[in-house]
C-alpha positions in Angstrom: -19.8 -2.7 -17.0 -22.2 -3.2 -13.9 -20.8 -0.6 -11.3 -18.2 2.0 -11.2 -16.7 2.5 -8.1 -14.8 5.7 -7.5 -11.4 5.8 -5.5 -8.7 8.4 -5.5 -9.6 11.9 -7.4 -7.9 14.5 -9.4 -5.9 17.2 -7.3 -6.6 20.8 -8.9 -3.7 21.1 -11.7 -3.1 17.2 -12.4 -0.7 15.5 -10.6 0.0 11.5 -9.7 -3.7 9.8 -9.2 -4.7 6.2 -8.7 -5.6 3.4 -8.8 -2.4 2.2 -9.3 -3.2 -1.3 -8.8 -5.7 -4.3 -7.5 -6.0 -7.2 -6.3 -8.9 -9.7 -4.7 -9.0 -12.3 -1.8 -9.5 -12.2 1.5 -13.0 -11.4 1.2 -12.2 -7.8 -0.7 -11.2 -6.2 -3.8 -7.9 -4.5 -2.6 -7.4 -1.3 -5.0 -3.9 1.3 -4.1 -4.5 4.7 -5.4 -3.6 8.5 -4.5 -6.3 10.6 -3.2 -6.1 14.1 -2.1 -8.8 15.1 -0.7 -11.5 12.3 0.7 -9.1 10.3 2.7 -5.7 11.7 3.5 -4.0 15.0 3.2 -1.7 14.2 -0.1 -0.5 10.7 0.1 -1.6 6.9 -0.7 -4.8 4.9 0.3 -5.5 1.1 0.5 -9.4 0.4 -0.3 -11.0 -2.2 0.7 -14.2 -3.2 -1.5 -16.9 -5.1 -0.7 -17.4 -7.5 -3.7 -21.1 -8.1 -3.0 -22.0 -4.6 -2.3 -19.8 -3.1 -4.8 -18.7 -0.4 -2.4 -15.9 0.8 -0.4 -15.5 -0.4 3.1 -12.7 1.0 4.4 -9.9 3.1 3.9 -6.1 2.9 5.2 -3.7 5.8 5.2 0.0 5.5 4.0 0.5 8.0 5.1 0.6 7.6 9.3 -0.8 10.7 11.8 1.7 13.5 12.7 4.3 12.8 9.6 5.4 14.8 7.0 4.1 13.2 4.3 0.8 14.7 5.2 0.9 18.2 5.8 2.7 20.2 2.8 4.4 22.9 4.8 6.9 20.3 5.4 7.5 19.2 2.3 10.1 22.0 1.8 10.1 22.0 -2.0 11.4 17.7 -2.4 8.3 16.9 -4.5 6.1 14.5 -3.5 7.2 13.1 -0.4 6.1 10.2 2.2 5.2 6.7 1.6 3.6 5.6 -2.2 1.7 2.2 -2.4 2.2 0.7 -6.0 1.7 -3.4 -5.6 -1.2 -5.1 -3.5 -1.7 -8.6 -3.1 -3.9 -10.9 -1.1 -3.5 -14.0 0.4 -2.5 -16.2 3.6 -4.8 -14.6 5.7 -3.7 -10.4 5.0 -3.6 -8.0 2.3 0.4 -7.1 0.9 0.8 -3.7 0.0 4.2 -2.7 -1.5 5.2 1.0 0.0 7.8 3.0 -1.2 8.8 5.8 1.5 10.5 8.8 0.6 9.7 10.4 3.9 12.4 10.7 6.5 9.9 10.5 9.3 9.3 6.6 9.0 11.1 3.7 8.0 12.1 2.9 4.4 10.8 1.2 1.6 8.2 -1.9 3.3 5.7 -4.6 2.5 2.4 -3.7 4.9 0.7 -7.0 6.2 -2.4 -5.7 6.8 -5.5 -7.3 8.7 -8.3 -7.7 5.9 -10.9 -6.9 8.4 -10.0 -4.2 10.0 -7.7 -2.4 7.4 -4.9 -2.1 10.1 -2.0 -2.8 9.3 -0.3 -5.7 11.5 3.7 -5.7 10.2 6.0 -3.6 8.6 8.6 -5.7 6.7 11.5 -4.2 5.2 12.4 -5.1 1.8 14.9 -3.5 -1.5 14.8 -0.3 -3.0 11.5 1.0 -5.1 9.0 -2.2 -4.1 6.8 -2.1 -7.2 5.0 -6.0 -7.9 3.8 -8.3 -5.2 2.1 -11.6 -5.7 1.4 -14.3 -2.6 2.6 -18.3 -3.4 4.5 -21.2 -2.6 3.8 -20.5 0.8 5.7 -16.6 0.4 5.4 -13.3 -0.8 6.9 -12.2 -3.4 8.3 -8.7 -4.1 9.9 -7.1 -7.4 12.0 -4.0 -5.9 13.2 -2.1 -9.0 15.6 0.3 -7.9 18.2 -1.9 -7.0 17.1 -5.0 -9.7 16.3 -7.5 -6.6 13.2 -9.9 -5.3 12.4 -10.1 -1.8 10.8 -13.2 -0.6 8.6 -12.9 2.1 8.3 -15.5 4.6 4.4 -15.9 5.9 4.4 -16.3 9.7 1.7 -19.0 11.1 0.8 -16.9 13.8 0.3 -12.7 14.5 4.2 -12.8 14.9 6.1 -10.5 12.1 7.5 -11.4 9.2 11.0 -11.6 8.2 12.2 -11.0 4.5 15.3 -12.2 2.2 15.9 -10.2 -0.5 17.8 -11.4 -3.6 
């Protein structure tokens, strides 16, 4: 081991932490995890790692400003509400995170196309039930959605326009 690199931390009492899962291209190391104190207020993060540096570089919220999912008052005893990140991926110019969203503030279960350098995220595509897995080939993206035993197939756009998915 040459560096350890901390991301996500243990809420007082235990509970769901990260990383969950990671993946590299697109000039990152792309880790999903649960953090509940540095970055958000009780939901996911995206890293982004600078492979050189060994460092993070930037931090995205799953869970977006003004939602439930972030404040706990409004949880009103359902658990662990708002949006989870399980599955990243990197290719074809973005990082793929898989989000499932138990929140009933944004829109459900998604794939986030997000901009490698900036960490924002471009596209919200809407895919099955539970989107766990993601990998990026044969010109797609590839989603394993276990809830309701299907595969999404992401088509890559070749411009900033959004992507569509089929889900089988």
């Amino acid at each position: 081991v040459t560096d350890t690199i901390t991301v996500g931390n243990s809420p007082s009492g235990g509970g769901v932490v990260g990383p969950w899962d990671l993946a590299i291209g697109e000039g990152a190391v792309w880790v999903t995890a649960s953090d509940f104190d540095d970055y958000t207020d009780g939901d996911g993060v995206l890293f982004r790692i600078d492979p050189e540096a060994a460092e993070v570089v930037g931090a995205t919220s799953t869970c977006p400003a003004g939602s439930v999912c972030g404040d706990p008052s409004n949880w009103g005893g359902v658990g662990w509400p708002g949006t989870f990140p399980s599955g990243i991926a990197a290719g074809d110019g973005a990082g793929w995170l898989t989000n499932e969203n138990d929140s009933v503030d944004v829109d459900g279960d998604s794939v986030w196309r997000i901009d490698p350098d900036t960490g924002d995220v471009i596209d919200l595509i809407g895919v099955g039930d539970d989107p766990q897995s993601i990998a990026v080939g044969e010109g797609a993206v590839w989603v394993a959605n276990t809830d309701d035993s299907t595969v999404s197939r992401i088509g890559i756009p070749d411009d900033d326009s959004d992507a569509d998915a089929t889900t089988a």
